[in-house]
N, C-alpha and C positions, 0 to 999 in steps of 0.2 A: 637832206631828207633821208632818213632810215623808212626801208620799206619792213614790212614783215611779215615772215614766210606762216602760212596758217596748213598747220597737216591736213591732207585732205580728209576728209570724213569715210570711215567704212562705212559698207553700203549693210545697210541692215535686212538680217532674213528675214520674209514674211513669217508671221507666226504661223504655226500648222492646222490644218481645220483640228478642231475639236473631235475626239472619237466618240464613237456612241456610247452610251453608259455598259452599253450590253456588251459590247465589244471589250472593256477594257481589263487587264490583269492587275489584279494583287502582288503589289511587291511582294518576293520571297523573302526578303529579311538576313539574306546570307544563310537561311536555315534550309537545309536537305532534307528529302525527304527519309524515313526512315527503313532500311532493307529491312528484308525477310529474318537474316541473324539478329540484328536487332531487336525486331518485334519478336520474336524467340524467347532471347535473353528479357526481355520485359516482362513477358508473358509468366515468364518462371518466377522473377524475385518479386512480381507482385500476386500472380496468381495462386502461387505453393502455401505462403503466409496466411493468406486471407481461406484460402480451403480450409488450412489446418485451425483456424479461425472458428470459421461454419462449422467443422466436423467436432473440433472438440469442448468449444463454449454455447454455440450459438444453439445448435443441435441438443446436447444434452438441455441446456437451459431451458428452451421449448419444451422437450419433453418433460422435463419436473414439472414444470406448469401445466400443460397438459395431466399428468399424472395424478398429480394434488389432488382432482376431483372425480379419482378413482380409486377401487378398492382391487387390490394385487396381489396377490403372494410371487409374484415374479417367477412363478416356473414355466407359464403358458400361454401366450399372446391369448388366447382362448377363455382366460382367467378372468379379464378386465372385467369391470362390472363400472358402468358409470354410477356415481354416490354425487356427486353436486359439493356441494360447502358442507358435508355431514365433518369430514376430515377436521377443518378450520372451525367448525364449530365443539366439535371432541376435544381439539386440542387446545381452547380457550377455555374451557367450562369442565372438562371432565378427564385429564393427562396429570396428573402432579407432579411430574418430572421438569413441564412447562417453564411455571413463574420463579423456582429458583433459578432455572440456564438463563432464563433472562436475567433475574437480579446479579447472579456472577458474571454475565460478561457487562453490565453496565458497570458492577466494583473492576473489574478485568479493566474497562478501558479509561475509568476514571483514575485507578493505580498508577497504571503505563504514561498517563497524560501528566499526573502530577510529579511522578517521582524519577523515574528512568530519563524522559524524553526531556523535563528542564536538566537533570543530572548531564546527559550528551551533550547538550547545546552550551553549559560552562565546561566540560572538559575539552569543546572544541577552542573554545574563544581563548582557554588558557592554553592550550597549544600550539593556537595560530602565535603567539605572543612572543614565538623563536626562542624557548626556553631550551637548555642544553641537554640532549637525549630524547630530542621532541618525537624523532621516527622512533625510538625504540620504543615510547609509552603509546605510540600511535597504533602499532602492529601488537603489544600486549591488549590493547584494550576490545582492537578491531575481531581478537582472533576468532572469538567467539561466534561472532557472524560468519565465518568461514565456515564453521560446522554447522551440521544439520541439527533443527530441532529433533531429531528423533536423539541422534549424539548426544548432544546437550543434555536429553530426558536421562539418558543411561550415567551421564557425570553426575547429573543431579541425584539419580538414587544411590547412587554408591553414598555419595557425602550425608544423606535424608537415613542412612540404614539405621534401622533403631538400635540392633549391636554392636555394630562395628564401621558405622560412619563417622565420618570426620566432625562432623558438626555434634553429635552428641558425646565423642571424645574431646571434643574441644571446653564445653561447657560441663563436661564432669557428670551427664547423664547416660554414660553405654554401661552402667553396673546394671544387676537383674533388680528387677522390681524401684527403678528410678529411671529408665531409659522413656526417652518423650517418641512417638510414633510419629511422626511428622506428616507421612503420608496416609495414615488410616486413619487419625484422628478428623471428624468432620470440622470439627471446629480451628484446625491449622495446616490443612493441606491445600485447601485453596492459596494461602497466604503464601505457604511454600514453593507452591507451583508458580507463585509468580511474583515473586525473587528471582529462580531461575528462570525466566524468562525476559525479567529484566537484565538479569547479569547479559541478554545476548543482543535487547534491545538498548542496551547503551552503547554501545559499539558501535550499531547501525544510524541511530540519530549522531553521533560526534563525526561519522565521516560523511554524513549528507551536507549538517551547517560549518566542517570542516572546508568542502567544497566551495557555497555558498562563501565562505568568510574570504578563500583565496582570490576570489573576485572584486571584492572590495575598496573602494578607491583610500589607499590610506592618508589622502591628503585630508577627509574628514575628519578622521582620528588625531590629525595633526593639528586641526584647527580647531576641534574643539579642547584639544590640552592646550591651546592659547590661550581659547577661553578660561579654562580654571577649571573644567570639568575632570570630574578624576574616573576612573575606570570603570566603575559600576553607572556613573551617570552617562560616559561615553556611550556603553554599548545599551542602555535602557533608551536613551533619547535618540540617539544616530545612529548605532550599528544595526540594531534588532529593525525598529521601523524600515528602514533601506532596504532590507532581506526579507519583504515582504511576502516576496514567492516564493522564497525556499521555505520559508514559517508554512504557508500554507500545504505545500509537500510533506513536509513534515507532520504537521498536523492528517492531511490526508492518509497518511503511510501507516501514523499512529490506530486512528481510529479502524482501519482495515486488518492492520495486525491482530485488534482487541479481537474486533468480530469472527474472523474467520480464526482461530486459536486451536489449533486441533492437536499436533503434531506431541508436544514436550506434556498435555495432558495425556494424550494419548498411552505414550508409555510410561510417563509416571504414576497414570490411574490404572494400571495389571491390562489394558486393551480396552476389548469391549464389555460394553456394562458397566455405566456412571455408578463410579462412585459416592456414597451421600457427601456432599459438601463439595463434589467437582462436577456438578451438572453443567452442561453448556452447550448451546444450540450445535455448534457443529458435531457433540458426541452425539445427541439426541436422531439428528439426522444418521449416521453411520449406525445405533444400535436398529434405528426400527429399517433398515435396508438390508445392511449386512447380518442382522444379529441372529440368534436361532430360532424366530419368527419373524419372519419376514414379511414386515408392511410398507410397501414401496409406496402408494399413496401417501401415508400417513408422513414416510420422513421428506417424501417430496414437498409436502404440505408447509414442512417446518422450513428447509431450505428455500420455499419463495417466501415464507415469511421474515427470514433473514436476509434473503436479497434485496428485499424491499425497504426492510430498517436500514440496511447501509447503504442501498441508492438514495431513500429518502434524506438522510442527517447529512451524505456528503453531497450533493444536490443544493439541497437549504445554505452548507454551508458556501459553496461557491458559488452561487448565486449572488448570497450577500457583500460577499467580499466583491464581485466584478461589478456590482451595482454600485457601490462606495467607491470604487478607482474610476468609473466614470461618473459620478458625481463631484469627484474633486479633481477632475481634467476641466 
């Protein structure tokens, strides 16, 4: 007979009473609490930001609005005169300067949208494609956007000069009595003005879906040239759809630049005082502020009416799009 050895059994601890709810601590999580440097340093990189926030967005914005439904000459707190919706109603029914700055910056952002902003987004896709001197035509294209529009403005008049610019020695019109005005003429300075503005916004769009395009998984590209899709069907059916968010930045970027447009008119139109054929809300706002009568209601008036056209249209438009990404989730 085999006997056989059974290990003794440990003796098991009573379990411990239960503590009272009130009594008991929250695990810390291995998280510390935060010192005084800390909350310091915290205090700084989000407090400094968000003041200069308040003080320089938030603050003036309030005050145009507030202002709008006042009448000003801006030399004397003492001046204010509240006037109500007189302002918005003036400037709908009795301003002529009005509905053309409307009508150009709607041609302004329809231009930018059709012509510049697809023109970037195939100079990216042809770039991304590892063609030979791809950085050098990347840093020609981009340069532009390095400079300021006001720079920009000063390249563009030298080239726009009716005697001795580039473009009407180019075409054979800088003799006397055949040279074309480019910039005084109403009916072609608009056009001209935004040429050069495109020359700066294609730069800007080809290095956003340049971005976008580096992130791309290229095992798509490679499966759909299995399929037999050749490169304009590639990037119409797979590439562009997939870059869903960058299109929308883009598109957002686009329509901001149209609306707020100040700088490359600014000096191409002689300063202050629209030119006929270059009116546009953001001059309109700077002549009746800055200009040599001063109605700081009236161009407050026009500035919340601009903020409001571009909250409203870029609003509608994301809205719609996040509504369709959760509709096909």
């Amino acid at each position: 007979m085999t006997s056989t050895l059974e290990a003794p059994e440990e003796p098991v601890a009573p379990a411990p009473p239960d503590v009272p709810a009130r009594r008991r601590r929250p695990r810390r999580l291995g998280l510390r609490r935060l010192g005084l440097r800390d909350r310091l340093f915290l205090g700084v990189i989000v407090g400094v930001p968000l003041l200069a926030l308040l003080i320089f967005v938030w603050l003036p914005a309030l005050a145009s609005f507030a202002l709008s439904f006042t009448s000003w000459d801006g030399l004397s707190l003492s001046g204010i005169d509240w006037i109500g919706w007189d302002n918005y109603r003036e400037i709908f029914t009795n301003y002529p300067p009005f509905w053309p700055a409307v009508q150009h910056n709607v041609i302004w952002l329809l231009f930018t949208a059709l012509l510049p902003t697809p023109f970037g987004i195939f100079l990216a896709y042809q770039l991304d494609r590892k063609i030979r001197f791809t950085r050098i035509y990347q840093t020609a294209i981009f340069l532009p956007m390095v400079l300021s529009l006001a720079v920009v403005g000063l390249i563009w008049e030298i080239i726009y000069n009716p005697d001795n610019g580039l473009l009407n020695g180019i075409i054979g019109a800088a003799s006397p009595g055949t040279h074309i005005d480019w910039l005084g003429d109403p009916d072609l300075n608009l056009w001209a003005v935004l040429v050069a503005s495109a020359w700066r916004h294609t730069g800007y769009i080809m290095i956003l879906y340049l971005a976008g395009l580096k992130g791309f998984d290229p095992a798509l590209k490679e499966a759909a040239a299995l399929d037999g899709a050749n490169g304009r069907q590639t990037f119409l059916r797979v590439v562009f759809p997939a870059l869903k968010p960058v299109n929308i930045v883009i598109l957002v970027v686009t329509a901001m630049e149209s609306l707020r447009a100040f700088d490359i008119v600014y000096v191409l139109g002689g300063g202050i005082g629209s030119k006929p054929g270059l009116e546009l809300l953001s001059l309109l706002i700077t002549d009746n502020i800055v200009g040599e009568t001063s109605h700081i209601g009236y161009g407050s008036a026009i500035a919340v009416i601009m903020l409001l056209v571009s909250l409203t249209a870029i609003c509608t438009f994301l809205v719609q799009n996040f509504r369709k990404d959760k509709e096909g989730e």
